[in-house]
C-alpha positions in Angstrom: -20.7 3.3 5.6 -20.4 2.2 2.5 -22.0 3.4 -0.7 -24.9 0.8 -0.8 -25.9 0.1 3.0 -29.0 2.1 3.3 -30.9 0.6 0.0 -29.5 -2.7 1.4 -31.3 -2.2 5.7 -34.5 -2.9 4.0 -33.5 -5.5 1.1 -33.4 -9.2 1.3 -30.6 -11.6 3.5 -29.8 -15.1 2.3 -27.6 -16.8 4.8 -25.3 -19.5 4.5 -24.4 -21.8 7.4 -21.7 -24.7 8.0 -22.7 -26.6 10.8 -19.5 -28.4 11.5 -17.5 -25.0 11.8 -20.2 -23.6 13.8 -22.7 -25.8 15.5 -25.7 -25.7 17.8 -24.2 -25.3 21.5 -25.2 -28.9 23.2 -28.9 -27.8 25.1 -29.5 -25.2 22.5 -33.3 -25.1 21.1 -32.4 -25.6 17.3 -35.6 -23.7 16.7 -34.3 -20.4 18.4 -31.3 -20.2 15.3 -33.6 -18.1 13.1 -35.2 -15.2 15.5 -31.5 -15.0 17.1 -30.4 -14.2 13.5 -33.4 -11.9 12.9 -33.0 -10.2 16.2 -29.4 -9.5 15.1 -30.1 -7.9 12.1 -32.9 -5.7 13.7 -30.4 -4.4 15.8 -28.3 -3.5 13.1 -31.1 -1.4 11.2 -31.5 -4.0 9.2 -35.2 -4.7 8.1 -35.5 -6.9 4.7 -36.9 -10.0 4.8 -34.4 -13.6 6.0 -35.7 -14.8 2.5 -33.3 -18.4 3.1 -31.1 -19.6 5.6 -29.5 -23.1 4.7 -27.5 -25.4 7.1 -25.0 -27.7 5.5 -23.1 -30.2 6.8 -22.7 -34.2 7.3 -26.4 -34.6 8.2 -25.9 -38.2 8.9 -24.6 -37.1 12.5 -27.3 -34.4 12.9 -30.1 -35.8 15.3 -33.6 -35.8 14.0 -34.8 -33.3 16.6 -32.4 -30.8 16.0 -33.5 -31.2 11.8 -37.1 -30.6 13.2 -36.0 -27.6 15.0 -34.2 -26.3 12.3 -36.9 -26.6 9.6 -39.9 -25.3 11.9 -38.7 -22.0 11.7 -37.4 -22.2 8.0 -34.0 -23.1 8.1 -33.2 -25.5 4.9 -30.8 -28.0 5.9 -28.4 -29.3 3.0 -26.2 -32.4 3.4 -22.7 -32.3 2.2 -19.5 -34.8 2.8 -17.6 -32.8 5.0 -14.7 -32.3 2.5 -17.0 -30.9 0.2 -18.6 -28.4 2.5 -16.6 -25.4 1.4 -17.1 -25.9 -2.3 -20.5 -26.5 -2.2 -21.4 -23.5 0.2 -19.5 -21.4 -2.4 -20.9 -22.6 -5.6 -24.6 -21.9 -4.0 -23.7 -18.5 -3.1 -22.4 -17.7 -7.1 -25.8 -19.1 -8.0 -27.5 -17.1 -5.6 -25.6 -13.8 -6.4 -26.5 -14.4 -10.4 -30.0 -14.8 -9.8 -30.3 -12.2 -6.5 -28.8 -8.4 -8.1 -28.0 -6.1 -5.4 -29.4 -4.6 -3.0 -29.1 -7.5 -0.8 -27.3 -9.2 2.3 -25.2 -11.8 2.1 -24.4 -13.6 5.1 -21.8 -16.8 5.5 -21.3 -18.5 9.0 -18.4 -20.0 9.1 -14.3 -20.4 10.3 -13.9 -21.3 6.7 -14.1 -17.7 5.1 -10.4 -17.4 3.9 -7.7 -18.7 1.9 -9.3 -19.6 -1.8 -13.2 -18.5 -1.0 -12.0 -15.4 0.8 -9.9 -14.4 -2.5 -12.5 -15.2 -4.9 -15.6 -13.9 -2.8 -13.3 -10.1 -2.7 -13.1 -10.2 -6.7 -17.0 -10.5 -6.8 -17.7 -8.3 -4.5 -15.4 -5.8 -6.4 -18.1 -5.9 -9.6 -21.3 -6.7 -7.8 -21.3 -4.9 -4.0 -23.6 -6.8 -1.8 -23.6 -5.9 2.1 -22.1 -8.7 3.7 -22.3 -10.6 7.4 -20.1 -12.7 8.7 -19.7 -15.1 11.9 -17.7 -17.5 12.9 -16.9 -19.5 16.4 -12.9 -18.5 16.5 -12.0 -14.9 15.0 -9.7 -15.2 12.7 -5.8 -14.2 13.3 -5.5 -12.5 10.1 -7.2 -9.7 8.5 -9.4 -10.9 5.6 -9.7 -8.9 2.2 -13.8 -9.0 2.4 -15.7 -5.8 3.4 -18.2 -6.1 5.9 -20.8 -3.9 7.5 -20.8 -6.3 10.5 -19.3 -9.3 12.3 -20.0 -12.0 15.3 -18.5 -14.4 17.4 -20.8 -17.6 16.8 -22.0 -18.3 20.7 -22.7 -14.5 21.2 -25.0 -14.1 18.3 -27.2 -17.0 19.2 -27.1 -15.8 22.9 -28.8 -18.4 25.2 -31.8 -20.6 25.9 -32.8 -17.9 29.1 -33.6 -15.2 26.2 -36.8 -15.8 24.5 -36.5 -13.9 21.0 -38.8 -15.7 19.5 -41.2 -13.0 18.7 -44.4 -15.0 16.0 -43.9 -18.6 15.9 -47.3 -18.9 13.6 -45.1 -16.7 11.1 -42.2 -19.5 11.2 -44.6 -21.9 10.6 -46.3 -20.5 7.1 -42.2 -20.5 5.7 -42.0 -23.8 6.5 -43.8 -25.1 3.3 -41.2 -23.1 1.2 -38.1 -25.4 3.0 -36.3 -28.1 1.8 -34.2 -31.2 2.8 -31.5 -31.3 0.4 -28.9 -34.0 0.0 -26.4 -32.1 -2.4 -24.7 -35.9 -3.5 -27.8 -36.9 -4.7 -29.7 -33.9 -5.6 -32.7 -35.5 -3.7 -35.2 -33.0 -1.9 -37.6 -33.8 0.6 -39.7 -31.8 3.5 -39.8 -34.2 6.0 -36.9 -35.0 8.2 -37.7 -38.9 8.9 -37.6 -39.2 4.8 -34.6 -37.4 4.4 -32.6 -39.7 7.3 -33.9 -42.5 5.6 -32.7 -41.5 2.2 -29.1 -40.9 4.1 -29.2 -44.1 5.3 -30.1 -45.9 2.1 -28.2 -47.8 -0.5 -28.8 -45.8 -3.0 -27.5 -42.8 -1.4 -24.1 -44.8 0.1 -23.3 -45.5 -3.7 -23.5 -42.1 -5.0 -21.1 -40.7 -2.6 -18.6 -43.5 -3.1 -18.5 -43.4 -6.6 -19.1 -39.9 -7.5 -16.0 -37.5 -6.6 -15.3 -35.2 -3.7 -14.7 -31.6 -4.7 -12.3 -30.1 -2.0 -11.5 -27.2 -3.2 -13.5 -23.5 -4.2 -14.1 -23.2 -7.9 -12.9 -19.2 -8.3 -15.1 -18.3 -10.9 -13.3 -15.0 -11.8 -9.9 -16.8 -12.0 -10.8 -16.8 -16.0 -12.2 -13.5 -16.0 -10.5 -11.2 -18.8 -8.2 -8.4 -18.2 -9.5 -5.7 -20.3 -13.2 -4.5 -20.3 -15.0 -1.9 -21.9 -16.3 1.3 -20.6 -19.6 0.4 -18.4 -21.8 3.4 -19.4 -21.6 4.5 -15.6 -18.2 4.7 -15.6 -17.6 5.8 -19.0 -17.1 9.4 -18.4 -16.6 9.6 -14.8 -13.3 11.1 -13.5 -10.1 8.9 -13.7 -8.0 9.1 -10.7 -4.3 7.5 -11.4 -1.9 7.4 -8.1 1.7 6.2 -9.4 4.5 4.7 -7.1 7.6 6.0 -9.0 10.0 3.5 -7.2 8.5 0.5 -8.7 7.2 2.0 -12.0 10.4 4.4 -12.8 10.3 6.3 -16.1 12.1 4.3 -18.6 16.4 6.0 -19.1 15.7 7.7 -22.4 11.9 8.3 -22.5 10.5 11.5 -22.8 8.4 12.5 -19.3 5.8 14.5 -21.4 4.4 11.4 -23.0 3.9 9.9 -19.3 -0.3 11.4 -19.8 -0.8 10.9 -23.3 -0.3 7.1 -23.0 -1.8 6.8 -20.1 -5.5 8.6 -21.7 -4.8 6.9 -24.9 -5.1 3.7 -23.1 -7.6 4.5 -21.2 -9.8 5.8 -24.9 -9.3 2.7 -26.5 -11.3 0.9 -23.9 -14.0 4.0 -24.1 -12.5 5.8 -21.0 -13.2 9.4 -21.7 -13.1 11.1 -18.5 -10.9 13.6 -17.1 -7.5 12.6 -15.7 -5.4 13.2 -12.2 -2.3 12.0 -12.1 -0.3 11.8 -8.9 3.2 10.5 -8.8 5.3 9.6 -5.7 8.6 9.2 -5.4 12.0 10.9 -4.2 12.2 14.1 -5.7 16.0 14.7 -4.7 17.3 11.9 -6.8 14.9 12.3 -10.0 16.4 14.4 -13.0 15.1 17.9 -13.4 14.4 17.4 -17.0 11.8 14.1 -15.5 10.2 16.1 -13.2 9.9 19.3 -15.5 8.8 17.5 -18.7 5.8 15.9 -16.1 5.1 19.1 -14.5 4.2 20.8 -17.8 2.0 18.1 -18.7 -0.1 18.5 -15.0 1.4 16.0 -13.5 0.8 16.4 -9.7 4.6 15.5 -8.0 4.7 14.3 -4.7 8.1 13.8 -2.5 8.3 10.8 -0.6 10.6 8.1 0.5 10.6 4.9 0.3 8.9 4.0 3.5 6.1 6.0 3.4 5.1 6.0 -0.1 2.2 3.4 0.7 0.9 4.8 3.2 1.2 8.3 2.1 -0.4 6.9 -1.7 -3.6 5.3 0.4 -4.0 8.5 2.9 -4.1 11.0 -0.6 -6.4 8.0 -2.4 -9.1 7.8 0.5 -8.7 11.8 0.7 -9.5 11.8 -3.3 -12.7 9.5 -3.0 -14.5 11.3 -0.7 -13.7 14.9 -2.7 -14.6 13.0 -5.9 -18.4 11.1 -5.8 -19.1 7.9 -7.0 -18.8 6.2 -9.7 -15.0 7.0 -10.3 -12.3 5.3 -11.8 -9.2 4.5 -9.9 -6.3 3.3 -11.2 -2.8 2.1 -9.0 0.6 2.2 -10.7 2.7 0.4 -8.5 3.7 -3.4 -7.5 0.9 -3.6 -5.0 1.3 -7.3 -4.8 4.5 -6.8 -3.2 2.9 -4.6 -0.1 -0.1 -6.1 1.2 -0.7 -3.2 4.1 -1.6 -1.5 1.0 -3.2 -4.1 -1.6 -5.2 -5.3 1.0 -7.0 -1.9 2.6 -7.8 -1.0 -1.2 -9.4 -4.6 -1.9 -11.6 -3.7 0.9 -12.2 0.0 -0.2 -13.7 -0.9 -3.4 -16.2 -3.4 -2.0 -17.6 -0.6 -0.2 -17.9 2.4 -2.9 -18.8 2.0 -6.3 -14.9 2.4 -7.7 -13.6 1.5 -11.1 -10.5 0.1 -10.8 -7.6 -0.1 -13.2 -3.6 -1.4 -12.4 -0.2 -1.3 -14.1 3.0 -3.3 -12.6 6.7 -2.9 -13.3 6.2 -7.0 -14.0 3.2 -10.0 -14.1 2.3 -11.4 -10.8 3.5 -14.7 -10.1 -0.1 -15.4 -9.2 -3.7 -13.6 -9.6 -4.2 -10.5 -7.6 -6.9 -10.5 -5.3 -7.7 -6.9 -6.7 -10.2 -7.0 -9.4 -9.3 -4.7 -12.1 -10.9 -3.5 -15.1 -8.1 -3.4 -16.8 -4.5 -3.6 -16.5 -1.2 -3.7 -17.8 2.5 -3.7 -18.2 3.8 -0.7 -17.4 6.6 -0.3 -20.3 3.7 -1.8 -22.7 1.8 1.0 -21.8 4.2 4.0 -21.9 4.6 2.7 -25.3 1.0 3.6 -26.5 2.3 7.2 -27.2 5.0 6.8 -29.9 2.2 5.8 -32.2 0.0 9.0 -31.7 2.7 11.8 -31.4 0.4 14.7 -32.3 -1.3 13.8 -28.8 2.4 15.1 -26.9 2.3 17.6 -28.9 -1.4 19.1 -28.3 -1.0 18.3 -24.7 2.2 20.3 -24.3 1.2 23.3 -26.1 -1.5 23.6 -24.1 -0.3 23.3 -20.8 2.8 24.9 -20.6 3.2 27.8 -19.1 5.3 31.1 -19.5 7.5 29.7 -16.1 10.2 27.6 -17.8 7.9 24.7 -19.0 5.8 23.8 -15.8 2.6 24.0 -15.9 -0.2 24.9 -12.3 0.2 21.1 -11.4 0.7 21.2 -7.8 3.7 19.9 -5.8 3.9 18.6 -2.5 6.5 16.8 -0.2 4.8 14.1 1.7 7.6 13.6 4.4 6.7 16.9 6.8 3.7 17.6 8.2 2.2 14.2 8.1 2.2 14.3 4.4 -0.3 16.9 4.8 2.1 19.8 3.7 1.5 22.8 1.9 1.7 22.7 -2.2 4.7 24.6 -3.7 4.2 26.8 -6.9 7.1 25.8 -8.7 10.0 23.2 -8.5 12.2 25.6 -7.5 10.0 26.8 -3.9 9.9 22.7 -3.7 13.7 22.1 -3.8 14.1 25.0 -1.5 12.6 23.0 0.9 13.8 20.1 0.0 17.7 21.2 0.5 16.2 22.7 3.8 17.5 21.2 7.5 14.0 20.9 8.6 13.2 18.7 6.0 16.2 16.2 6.2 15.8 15.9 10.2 12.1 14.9 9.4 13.5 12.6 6.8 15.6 11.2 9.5 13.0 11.0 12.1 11.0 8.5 9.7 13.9 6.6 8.4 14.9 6.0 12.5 11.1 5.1 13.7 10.6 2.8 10.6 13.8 1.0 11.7 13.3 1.1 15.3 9.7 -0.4 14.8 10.8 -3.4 12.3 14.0 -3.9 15.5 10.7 -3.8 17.9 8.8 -6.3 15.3 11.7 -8.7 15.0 12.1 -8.5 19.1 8.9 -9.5 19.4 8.7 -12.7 17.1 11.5 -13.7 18.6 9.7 -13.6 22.0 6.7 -15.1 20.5 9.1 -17.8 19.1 10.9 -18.7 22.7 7.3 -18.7 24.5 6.1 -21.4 22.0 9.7 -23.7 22.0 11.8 -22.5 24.7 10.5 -25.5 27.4 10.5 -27.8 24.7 13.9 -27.1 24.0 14.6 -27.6 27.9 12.9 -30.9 27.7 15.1 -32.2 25.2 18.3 -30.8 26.4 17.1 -32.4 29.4 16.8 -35.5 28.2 19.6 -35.7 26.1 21.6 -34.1 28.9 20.7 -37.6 30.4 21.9 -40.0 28.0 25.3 -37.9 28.0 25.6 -38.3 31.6 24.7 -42.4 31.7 27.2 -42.9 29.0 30.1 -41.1 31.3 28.9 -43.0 34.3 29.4 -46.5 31.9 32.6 -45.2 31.0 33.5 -44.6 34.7 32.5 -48.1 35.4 34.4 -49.8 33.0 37.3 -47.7 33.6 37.4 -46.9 36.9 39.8 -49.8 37.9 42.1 -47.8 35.5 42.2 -44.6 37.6 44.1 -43.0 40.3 42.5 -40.7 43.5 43.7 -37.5 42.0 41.8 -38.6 38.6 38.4 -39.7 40.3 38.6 -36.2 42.1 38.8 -34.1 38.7 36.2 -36.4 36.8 33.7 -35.4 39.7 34.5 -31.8 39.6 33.9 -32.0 35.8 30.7 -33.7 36.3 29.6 -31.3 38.9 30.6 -28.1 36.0 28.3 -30.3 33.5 25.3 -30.7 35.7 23.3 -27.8 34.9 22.2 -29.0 30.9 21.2 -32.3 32.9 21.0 -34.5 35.6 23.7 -37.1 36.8 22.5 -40.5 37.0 24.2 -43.1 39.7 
């Protein structure tokens, strides 16, 4: 459940539909789309009022019955070039969502939610959380970056013409004054369905779509978003929880560990960030210098071992363990290439849809291309470990304070994240952690891992390559076939022409050649 669902059951839905993705099964009573909708959401808890549902598509080919259905029980129908579906469904539901503030529920019927709208969509739902619906008439093959409370195959949520769920057609009827005919090419709006075929069928109408231009693809509003915001009140004081991937955002050869914290908060002050800070950092313990790993200790640094391939997963486990201990609103911030690993980047697009997060990145180096993450803020990470030099006094307040009589560390608490699960104890001291670290338990877990991760990407690549001969391997067979045939008619030419040339013993040995060759073909005569 996410954080928003219960003020949402009883809040408004606005639904948008593209008829050409998913139509009206052939037979079905157009005016049964609404209730089926309505009895869908009722089963789900959900209570608010539909307060729009609009159709779009080429309305041209939409018969004038099904229009009459459609409108009867307050479905607006919108008529777009097919081309421009997509862009046009999209740029309504940015209009909507600045004129509509949550709580509310969002709901978008179509194949079509991916690729440009799906990335866009995910950034606004990262500032503004709506609850969010989705059906389509073909599940899609990939997992998609938007957070929903609830999904439907197309046919199954309209059910059939047997199942009355029409509960008060009189009620349908009072919202049909409030609908609208739209022809989105012409802005023209109408209520009757016989003036709005005539409109599509007029002159007028035929010249404005061929001189005006087609708009294929989504306008992404928050591609021009900044990077950097200021504080929100609601987040301005809320905890700050950082989780740092230390193989892609190393501590720079020369740079003093202790100043890791002190950048990190003064970064986080100049944008009005005053909250308290938790700092996690994963990475392999047995190959980071002591002096690194004391110098971050005594500035309570939390150290976590890891290897390589777990630190993701091990990174999202401890970040979904540290949202539910910490309430909302809280500030999140990811130092790591996330970009690069989309089993994580994705999950945590998803994760702050659903709770109000805050959420802040640095990256060893700038995407070749916009995150679908919508950050707060973010930066470089040298550019930030550089904010320190300037405010030294900082390092040194922050050390004096938290070091501790036991060589320099302070109570941060370390952890190896290879045994148990990654749900290991937490050692006292470096020293208890190396201890285990050196230990033979340890290294045959660290084994274990290393062999399953390999085994499973052996088993992966085993598989695609199954996948691969199912889809070409009788194609393959048909062309060998045939070309196994033109081979053999060229050798039976040759034969002719030559055969005047030959002696017994050679025909014998040309047929048992022929006879070795006849499995990639077939022999003509």
């Amino acid at each position: 459940m996410w954080w928003g669902e219960e003020a949402a059951k009883g809040a408004k839905i606005a639904v948008w539909w593209d008829m050409k993705e998913c139509p009206i099964p052939e037979g079905y009573d157009a005016g049964r789309i609404r209730p089926s909708l309505e009895a869908a959401f009722k089963e789900r808890g959900y209570s608010g009022p539909v307060s729009s549902i609009t159709a779009y598509g080429d309305q041209t080919q939409t018969p004038v019955h099904i229009l009459q259905g459609l409108l009867s029980t307050g479905v607006s129908v919108a008529h777009t070039r097919s081309e421009s579906t997509n862009y046009i469904l999209y740029r309504d539901i940015v209009e909507w969502r600045g004129q509509n503030p949550p709580p509310a529920t969002m709901m978008i019927i179509s194949n079509q939610v991916g690729g440009d709208l799906s990335w866009d969509l995910a950034r606004l739902q990262q500032r503004s959380q709506y609850n969010l619906f989705l059906a389509y008439s073909k599940a899609p093959c990939v997992l998609s970056v938007l957070s929903t409370s609830s999904r439907w195959l197309w046919e199954k949520l309209l059910g059939d013409n047997n199942n009355n769920r029409i509960e008060n057609r009189s009620v349908q009827y009072k919202l049909s004054a409030m609908i609208l005919c739209c022809c989105k090419s012409c802005n023209f709006n109408c209520q009757s369905p016989e003036k709005f075929r005539k409109h599509l069928s007029s002159y007028k109408h035929a010249r404005q779509e061929s001189v005006y231009p087609t708009y294929k693809e989504v306008n992404r509003v928050t591609e021009t978003w900044g990077r950097n915001y200021a504080a929100a009140p609601e987040y301005a004081t809320a905890k700050i929880l950082v989780w740092w991937n230390m193989f892609d955002c190393p501590i720079p050869e020369g740079y003093d560990a202790r100043r890791v914290r002190p950048s990190l908060e003064e970064a986080f002050k100049k944008l009005g960030y005053s909250g308290p800070v938790s700092i996690t950092a994963y990475g392999d313990l047995n190959h980071t210098p002591e002096h690194l790993l004391r110098g971050l200790s005594s500035t309570g640094v939390r150290l976590a071992h890891t290897i390589l391939d777990v630190t993701y997963k091990r990174m999202y486990s401890d970040l979904l363990d540290g949202q539910k201990s910490n309430p909302t609103p809280t500030n999140i911030m990811v130092i790591s290439d996330t970009d690069t690993h989309q089993a994580f980047s994705t999950p945590l697009v998803r994760l702050v849809q659903k709770q109000k997060h805050n959420l802040f990145l640095a990256y060893s180096s700038r995407p070749y291309k916009m995150f679908v993450l919508l950050p707060s803020a973010e930066w470089l990470w040298h550019s930030l470990l550089e904010v320190s030099e300037k405010r030294k006094h900082v390092l040194q307040k922050c050390t004096s304070e938290s070091e501790s009589d036991r060589g320099g560390e302070s109570s941060a608490m370390l952890y190896c994240k290879v045994c148990c699960g990654g749900q290991g104890p937490d050692y006292k001291s470096l020293d208890y952690l190396w201890t285990h670290l050196s230990s033979e338990e340890h290294a045959q877990e660290e084994y274990s891992i290393t062999a399953f991760v390999q085994l499973k990407m052996k088993n992966r690549n085993l598989s695609l390559l199954a996948q691969y001969d199912r889809e070409h391997r009788q194609q393959w067979r048909q062309a060998r076939k045939h070309s196994g045939r033109v081979f053999f008619f060229l050798i039976i030419i040759y034969v002719d022409l030559e055969l005047e040339n030959l002696n017994p013993a050679d025909v014998v040995a040309l047929d048992v050649e022929l006879k070795n060759l006849q499995p990639c073909g077939e022999i003509v005569t």
